[in-house]
KEMIVEX-260420 format. One line per field, with one value per residue (C-alpha): residue number from 1; chain; x, z, y. Coordinates in pm, 1 decimal. Each point is the difference from the previous one (the first is absolute). Layout:
BEGIN
nr	(NUM	...)
kette	(A	...)
x	(X	...)
z	(Z	...)
y	(Y	...)
END
This chain:
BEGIN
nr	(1	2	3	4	5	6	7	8	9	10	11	12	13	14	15	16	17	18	19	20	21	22	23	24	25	26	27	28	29	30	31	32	33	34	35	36	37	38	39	40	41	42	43	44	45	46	47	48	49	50	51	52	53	54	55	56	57	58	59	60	61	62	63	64	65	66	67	68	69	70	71	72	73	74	75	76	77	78	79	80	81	82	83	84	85	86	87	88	89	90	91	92	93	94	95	96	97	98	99	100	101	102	103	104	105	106	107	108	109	110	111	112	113	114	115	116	117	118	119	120	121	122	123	124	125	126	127	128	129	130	131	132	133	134	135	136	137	138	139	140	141	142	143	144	145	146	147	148	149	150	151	152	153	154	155	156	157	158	159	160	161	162	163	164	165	166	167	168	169	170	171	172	173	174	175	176	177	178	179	180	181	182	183	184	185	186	187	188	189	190	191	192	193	194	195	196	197	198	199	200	201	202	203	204	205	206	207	208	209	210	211	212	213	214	215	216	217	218	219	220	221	222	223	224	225	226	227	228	229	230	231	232	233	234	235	236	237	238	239	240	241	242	243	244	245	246	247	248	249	250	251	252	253	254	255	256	257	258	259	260	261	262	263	264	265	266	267	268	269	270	271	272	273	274	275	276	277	278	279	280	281	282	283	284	285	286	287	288	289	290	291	292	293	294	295	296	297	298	299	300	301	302	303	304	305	306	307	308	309	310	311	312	313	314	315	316	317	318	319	320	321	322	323	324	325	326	327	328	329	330	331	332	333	334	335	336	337	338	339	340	341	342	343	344	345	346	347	348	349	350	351	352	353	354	355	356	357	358	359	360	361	362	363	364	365	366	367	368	369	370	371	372	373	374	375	376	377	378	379	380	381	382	383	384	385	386	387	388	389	390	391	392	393	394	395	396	397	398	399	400	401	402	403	404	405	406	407	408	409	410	411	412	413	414	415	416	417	418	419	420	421	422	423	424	425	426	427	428	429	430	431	432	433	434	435	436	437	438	439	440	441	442	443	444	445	446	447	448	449	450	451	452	453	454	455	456	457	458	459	460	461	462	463	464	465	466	467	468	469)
kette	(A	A	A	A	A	A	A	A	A	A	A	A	A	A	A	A	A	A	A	A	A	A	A	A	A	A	A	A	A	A	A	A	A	A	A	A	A	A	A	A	A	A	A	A	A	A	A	A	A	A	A	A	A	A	A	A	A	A	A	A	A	A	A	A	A	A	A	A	A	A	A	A	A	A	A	A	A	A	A	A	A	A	A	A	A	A	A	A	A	A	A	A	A	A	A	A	A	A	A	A	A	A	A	A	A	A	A	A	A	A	A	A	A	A	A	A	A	A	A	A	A	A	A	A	A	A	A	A	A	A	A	A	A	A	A	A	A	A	A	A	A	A	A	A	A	A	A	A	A	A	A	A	A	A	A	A	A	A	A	A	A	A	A	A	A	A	A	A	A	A	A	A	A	A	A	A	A	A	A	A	A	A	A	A	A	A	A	A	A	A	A	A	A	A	A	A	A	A	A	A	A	A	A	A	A	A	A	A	A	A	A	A	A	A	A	A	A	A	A	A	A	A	A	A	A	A	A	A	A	A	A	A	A	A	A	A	A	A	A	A	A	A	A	A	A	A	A	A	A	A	A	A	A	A	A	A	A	A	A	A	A	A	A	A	A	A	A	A	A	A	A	A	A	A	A	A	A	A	A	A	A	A	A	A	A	A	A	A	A	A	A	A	A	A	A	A	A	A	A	A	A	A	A	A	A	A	A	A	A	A	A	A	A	A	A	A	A	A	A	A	A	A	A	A	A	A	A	A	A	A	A	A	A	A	A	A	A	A	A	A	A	A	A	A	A	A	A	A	A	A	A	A	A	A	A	A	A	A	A	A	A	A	A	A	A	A	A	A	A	A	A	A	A	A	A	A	A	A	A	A	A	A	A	A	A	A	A	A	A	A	A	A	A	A	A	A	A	A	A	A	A	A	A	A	A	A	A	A	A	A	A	A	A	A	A	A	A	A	A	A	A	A	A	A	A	A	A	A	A	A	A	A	A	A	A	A	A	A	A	A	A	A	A	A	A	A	A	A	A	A	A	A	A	A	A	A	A	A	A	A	A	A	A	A	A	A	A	A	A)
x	(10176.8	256.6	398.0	53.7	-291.2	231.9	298.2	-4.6	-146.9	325.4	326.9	-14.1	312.6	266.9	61.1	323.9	194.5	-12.4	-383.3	-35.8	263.9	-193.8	-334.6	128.5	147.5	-359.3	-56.7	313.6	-116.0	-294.8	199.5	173.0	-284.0	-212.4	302.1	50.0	-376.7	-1.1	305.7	47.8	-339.5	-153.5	296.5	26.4	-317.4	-11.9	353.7	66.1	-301.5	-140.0	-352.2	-188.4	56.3	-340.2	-91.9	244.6	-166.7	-350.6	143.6	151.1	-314.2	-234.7	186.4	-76.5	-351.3	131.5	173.2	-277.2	-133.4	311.2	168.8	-248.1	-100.2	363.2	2.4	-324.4	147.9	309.0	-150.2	-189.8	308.3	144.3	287.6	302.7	184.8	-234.8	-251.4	249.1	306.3	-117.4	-85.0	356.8	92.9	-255.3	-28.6	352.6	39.0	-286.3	78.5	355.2	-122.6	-255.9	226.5	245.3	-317.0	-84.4	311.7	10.0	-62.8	-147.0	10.3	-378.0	-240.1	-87.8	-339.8	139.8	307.6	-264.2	-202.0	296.0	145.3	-392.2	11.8	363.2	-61.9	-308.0	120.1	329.7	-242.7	-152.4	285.3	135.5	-316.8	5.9	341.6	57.3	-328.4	97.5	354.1	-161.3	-189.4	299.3	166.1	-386.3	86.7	316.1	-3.2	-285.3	255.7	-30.6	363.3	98.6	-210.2	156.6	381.3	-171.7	-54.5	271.5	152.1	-244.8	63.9	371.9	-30.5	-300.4	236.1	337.0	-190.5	-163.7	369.1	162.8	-294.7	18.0	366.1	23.1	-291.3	141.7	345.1	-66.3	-275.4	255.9	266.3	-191.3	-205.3	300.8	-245.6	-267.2	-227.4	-295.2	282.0	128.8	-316.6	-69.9	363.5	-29.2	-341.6	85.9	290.1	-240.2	-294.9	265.2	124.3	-409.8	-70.5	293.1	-11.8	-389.9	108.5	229.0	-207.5	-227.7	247.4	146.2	-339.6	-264.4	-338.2	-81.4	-353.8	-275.7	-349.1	-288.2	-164.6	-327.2	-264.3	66.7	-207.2	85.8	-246.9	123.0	325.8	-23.5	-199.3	292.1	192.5	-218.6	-31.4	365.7	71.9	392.2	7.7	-243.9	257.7	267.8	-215.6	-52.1	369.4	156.7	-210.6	147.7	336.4	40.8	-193.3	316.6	244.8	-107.2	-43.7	354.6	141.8	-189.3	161.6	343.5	118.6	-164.1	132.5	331.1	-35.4	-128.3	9.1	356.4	130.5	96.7	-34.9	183.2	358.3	234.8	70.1	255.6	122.1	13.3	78.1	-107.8	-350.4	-62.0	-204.3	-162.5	-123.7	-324.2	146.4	240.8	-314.4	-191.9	251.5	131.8	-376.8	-62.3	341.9	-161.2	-364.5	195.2	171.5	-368.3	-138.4	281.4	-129.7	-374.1	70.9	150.0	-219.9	-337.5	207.7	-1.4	-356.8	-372.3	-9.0	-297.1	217.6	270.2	-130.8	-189.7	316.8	213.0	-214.6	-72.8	383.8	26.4	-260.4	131.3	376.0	-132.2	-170.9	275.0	158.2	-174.6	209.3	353.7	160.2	91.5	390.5	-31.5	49.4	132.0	-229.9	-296.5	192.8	66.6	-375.3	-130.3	198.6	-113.2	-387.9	55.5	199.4	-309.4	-230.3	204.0	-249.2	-316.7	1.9	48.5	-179.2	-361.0	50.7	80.7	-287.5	-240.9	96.1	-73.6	-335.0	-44.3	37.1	-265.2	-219.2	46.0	-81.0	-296.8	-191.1	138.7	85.6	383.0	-9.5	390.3	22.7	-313.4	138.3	279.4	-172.5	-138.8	297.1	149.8	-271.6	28.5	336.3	-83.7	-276.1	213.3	288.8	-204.5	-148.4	283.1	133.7	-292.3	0.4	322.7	-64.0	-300.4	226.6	237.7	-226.1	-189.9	301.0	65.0	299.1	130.5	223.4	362.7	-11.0	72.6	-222.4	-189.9	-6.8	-331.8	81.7	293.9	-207.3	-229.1	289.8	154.5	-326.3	-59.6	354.4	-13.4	-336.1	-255.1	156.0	-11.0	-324.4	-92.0	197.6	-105.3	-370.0	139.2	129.8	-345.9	-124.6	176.0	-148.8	-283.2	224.3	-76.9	246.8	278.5	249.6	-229.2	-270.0	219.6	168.8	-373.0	-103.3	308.0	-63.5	-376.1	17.8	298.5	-242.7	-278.1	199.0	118.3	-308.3	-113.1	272.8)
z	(5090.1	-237.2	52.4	170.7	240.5	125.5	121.7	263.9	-110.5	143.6	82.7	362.8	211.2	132.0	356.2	141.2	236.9	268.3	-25.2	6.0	306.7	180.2	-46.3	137.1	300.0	97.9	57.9	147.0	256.0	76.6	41.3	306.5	195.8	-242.4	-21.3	364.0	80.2	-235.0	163.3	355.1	116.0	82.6	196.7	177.3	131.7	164.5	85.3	81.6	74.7	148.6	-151.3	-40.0	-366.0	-38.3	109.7	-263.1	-256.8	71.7	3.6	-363.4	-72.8	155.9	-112.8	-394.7	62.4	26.4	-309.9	-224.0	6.5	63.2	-306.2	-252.8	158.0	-61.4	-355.2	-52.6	160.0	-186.5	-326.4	51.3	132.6	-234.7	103.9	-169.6	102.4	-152.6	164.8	130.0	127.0	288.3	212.4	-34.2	125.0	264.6	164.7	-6.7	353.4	173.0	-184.4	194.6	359.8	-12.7	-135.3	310.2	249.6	-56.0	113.6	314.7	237.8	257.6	347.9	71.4	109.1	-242.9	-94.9	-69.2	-185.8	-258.5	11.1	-93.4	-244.0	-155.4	-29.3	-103.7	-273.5	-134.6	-17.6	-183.9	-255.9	-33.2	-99.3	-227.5	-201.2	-59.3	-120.1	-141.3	-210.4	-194.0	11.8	-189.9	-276.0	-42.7	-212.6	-234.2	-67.4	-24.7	-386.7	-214.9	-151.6	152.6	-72.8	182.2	289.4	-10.0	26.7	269.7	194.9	1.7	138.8	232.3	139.2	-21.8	253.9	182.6	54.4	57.4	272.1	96.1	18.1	224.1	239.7	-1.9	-3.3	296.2	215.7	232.1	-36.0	118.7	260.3	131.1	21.3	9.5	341.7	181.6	50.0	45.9	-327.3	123.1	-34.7	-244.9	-259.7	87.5	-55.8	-321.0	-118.0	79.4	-261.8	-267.0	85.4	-111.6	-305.6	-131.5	32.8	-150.7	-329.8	-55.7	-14.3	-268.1	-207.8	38.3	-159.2	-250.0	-155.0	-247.3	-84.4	-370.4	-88.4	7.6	-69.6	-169.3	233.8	135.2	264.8	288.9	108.3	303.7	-82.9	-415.8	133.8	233.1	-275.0	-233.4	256.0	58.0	-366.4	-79.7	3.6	-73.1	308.4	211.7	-140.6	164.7	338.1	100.1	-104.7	194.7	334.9	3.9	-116.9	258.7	250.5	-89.7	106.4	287.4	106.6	-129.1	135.9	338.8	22.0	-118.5	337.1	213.7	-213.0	58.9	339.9	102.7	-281.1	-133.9	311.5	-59.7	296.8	-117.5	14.4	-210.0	-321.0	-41.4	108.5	-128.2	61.6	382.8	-164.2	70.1	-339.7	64.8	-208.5	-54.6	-89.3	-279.4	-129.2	-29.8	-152.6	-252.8	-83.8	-42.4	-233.9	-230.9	9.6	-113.7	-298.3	-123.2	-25.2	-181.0	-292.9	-10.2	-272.5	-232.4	68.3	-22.3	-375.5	-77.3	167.9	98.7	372.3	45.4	-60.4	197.4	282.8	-26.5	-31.2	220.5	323.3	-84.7	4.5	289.0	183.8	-82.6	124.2	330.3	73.9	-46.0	282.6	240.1	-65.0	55.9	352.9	262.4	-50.6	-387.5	16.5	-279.2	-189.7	122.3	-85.9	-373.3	12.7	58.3	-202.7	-310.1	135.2	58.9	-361.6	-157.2	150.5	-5.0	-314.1	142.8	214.7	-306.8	-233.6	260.4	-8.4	-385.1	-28.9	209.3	-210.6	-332.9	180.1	91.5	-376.3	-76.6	227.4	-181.3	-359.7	138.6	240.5	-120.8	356.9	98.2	380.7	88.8	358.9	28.5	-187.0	261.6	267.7	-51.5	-77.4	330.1	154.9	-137.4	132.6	382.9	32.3	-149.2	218.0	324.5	-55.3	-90.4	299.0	219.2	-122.7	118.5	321.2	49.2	-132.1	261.4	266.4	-162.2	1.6	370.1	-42.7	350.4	-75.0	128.7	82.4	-160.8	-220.5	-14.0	-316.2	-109.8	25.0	-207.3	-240.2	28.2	-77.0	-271.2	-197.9	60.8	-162.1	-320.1	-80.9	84.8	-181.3	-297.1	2.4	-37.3	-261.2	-240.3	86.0	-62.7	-354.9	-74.9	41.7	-294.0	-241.4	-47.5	-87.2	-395.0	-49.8	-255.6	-168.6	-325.9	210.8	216.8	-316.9	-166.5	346.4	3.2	-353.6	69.0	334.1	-216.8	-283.3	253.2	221.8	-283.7	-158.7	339.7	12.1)
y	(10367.5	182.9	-38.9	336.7	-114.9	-259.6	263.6	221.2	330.3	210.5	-126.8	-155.0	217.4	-235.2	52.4	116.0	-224.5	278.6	-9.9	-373.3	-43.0	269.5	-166.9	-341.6	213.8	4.6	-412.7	47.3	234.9	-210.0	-380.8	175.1	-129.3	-175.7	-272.3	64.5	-49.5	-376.2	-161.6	172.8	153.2	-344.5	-185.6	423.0	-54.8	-342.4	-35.4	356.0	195.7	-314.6	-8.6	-332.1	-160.3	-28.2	394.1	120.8	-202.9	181.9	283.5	-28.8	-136.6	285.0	278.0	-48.6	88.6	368.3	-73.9	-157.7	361.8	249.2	-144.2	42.7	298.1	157.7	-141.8	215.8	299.5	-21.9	-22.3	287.2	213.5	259.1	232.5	173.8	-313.1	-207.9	-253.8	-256.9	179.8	207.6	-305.9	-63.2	343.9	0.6	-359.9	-105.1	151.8	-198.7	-300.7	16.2	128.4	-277.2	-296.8	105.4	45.1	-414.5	-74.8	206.1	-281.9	173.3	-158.0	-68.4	-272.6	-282.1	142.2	334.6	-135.2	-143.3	332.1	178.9	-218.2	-25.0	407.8	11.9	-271.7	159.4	371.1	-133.7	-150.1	273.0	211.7	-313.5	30.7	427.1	-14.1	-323.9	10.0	349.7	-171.5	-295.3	159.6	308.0	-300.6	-53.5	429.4	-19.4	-106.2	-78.3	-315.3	-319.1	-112.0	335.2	-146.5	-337.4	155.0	259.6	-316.2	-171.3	316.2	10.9	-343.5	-27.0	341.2	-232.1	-271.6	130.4	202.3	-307.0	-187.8	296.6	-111.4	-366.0	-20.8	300.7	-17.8	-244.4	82.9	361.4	-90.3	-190.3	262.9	336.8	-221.8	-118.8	-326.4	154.6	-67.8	242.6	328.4	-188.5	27.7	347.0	130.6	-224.2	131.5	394.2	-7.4	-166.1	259.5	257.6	-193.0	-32.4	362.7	107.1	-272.7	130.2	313.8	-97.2	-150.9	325.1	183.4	-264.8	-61.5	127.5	-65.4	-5.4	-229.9	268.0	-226.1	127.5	238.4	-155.4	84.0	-173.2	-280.1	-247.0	-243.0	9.7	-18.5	-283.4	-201.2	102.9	-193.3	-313.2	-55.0	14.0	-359.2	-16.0	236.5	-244.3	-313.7	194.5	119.7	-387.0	-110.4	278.8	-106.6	-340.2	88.7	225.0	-222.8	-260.5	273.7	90.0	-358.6	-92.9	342.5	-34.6	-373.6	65.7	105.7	-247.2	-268.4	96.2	79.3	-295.4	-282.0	100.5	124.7	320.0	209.4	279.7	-153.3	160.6	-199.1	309.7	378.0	294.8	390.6	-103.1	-157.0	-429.5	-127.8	-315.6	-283.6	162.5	326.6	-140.1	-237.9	329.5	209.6	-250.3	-79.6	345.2	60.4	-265.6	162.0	375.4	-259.7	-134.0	338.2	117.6	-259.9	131.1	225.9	-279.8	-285.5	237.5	111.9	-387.7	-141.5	128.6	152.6	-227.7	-352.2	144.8	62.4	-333.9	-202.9	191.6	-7.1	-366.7	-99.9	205.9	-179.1	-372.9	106.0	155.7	-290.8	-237.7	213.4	-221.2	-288.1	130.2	-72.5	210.2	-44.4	97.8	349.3	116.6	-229.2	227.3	324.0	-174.5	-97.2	330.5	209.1	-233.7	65.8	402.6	1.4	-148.4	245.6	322.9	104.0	-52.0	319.9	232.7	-181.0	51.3	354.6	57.5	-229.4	205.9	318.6	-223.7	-42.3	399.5	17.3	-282.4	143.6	350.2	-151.7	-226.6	294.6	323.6	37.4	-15.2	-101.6	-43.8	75.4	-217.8	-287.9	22.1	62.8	-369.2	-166.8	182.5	-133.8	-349.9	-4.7	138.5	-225.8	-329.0	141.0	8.4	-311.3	-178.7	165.2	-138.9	-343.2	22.3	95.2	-274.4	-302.4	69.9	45.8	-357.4	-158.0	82.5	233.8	171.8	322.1	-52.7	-362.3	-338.1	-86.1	-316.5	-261.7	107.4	366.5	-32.1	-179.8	334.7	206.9	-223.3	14.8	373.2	9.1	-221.9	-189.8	290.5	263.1	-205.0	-78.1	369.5	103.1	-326.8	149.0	362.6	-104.0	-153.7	315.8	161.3	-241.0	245.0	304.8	37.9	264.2	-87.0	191.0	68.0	137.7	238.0	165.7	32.7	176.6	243.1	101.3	54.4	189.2	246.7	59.6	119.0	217.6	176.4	65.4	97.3	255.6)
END
């Protein structure tokens, strides 16, 4: 290959902080609920809605059938979209409206029989899915247009996530504070009061990013072909690496998420008791562990863009999730009285993995470009559209298993808990969580894309798409 083969065949624009703030608007729009839905939406339904453990975990189980076809399905469709506002961006326009009616709508709590409570929360559950996947699939690939560089898409991303999680903090650190004050004690008005101002904040942050952002990678043109495009997909093996990893890493959030509440609830003893007041809001011990945690999380993606500058993606993520892993599970041995221990604990675990989020989706657009080079066929919204997937179906799982280990472990909403259920709780907490993300960091020992490769693909794809032009 000659020298100039090597560079990028035009020089790669440098995005403007207004357009990379607006684009992370979007992940902020959708951790509203999706932050809501990993810490709250479990301990809602059993303690609140009063559904069965065990029912709820079916349910998040059941309900990802819809989405093994509904989110490929949109990644097709969005691929093959073309309008003056590009192929991406109208979804944002378009679906942010749903996404907010239907976010509210699960936490309605209407006042109906058991059976029909988990009939409604089944169709409420599934429709909000639904919506998550049309916008938050165009949402995902906008960022594999939005520059053909892959150091743009790296700084994109941490964007992206810092918005993510300092949405994500506003609802761990506020969720119970204003349930609490918006209900008057009662935590059913509570959630809905709660949930109708975030349905307003997500529409109005999508449309942001709908105006904030561009699309600027135009592949090859190519005849469209589901079953090329699919193979495409099955044969991209960085992208498969990443598909496994990102079911079990978000199989050991939900389980840790789903846990976090019941452990303080009932194994710290946290039952809501103000550890202090503010602006006529009570934050409890759970509250501050979230929000601190979540501080520390914003700090570790904040250092994506040097460390990725200094080592391979691939070891990163590797040793990050790794570290991670070993520190949660230590968790299980600090006592009950040792609060601020756990807060100390956690924030060292979150700090480690802060990176992790952005460096998955830069990676995912490094394999929209590998795809590209390999098959000729650039399948962005599709490549998405499975790691979305990945993520709903390690997030409902996660989600279920915890719902079966606390009905294994014999848990009874709203009571004492027993030895062994505490155990249950403790585990679904610390040890099982950890377990997961050690198997989700084997996973990306079979993603062969370093640094070398990933400039060599950038310079490639530039050279064809100009001399396609």
């Amino acid at each position: 290959m000659s020298a100039i083969d090597s560079r990028p065949a035009q020089p790669v624009e440098k995005l403007k902080f207004s357009e990379k703030l607006g684009y992370g608007m979007g992940d902020a729009a959708s951790n509203f609920f999706f932050q809501a839905f990993n810490v709250f939406l479990l301990i809602y339904y059993t303690d609140v809605f009063g559904l069965a453990p065990a029912a709820v975990g079916t349910m998040f189980l059941v309900t990802k059938l819809v989405d093994a076809f509904s989110d490929p399905a949109m990644g097709l469709v969005a691929d093959r979209t073309n309008t003056r506002w590009g192929k991406f961006r109208p979804y944002l326009l378009t679906m942010a409206v749903p996404y907010g009616l239907l976010g509210y709508a699960m936490f309605l709590g209407p006042d109906l029989s058991p059976t029909w409570k988990l009939v409604y929360a089944y169709v409420t559950y599934s429709l909000m899915m639904l919506a998550y996947t049309a916008i938050n699939i165009p949402y995902s690939a906008l960022m594999g247009v939005i520059s053909p560089s892959s150091d743009e898409r790296v700084k994109v991303s941490a964007y992206r996530f810092v918005c993510a999680f300092g949405a994500g903090w506003l609802v761990v650190t506020f969720v119970g504070p204003l349930q609490r004050l918006l209900g008057g004690g009662d935590e059913a008005e509570g959630y809905r009061l709660t949930m109708m101002l975030f349905a307003v904040f997500s529409a109005a942050l999508f449309w942001w990013t709908f105006a904030a952002t561009k699309e600027r990678v135009q592949a090859v043109p190519v005849e469209p072909n589901v079953k090329a495009e699919l193979g495409a997909l099955v044969r991209n093996l960085p992208w498969i690496a990443l598909f496994v990893s990102g079911i079990f890493a978000l199989m050991q959030t939900a389980v840790r998420n789903g846990g976090l509440l019941y452990y303080f609830k009932y194994y710290v003893g946290d039952n809501g008791a103000a550890l202090f007041s503010m602006f006529g809001m009570t934050f409890d011990k759970a509250s501050v562990f979230m929000s601190l945690g979540t501080i520390a999380m914003v700090i570790g993606v904040t250092l994506t863009r040097p460390l990725t500058q200094r080592f391979e993606k691939q070891h990163l993520m590797i040793a990050l999730t790794a570290a991670s892993a070993v520190i949660n599970g230590l968790f299980f041995f600090i006592p009950t009285d040792q609060y601020w221990l756990m807060v100390a604990v956690n924030c060292f675990a979150t700090l480690i993995s802060g990176p992790l989020p952005p460096l998955v989706f830069a990676m995912n657009a490094d394999c929209a470009d590998y795809g590209e080079w390999k098959s000729g066929r650039r399948t962005t919204a599709l490549i998405y559209s499975g790691g979305g997937f990945a993520a709903k179906l390690g997030l409902a799982v996660g989600a279920g298993l915890a719902g079966y280990i606390l009905a294994l472990f014999g848990f009874i909403a709203n009571q004492p808990q027993t030895e062994t259920a505490l155990l249950g709780i403790r585990l679904m907490f610390t040890a099982f969580p950890a377990v997961l993300s050690l198997i989700a960091a084997a996973a990306i020992l079979f993603y062969r894309l370093d640094n070398a490769l990933v400039s060599r693909i950038e310079s490639e794809l530039a050279q064809r798409r100009l001399s396609a032009d």
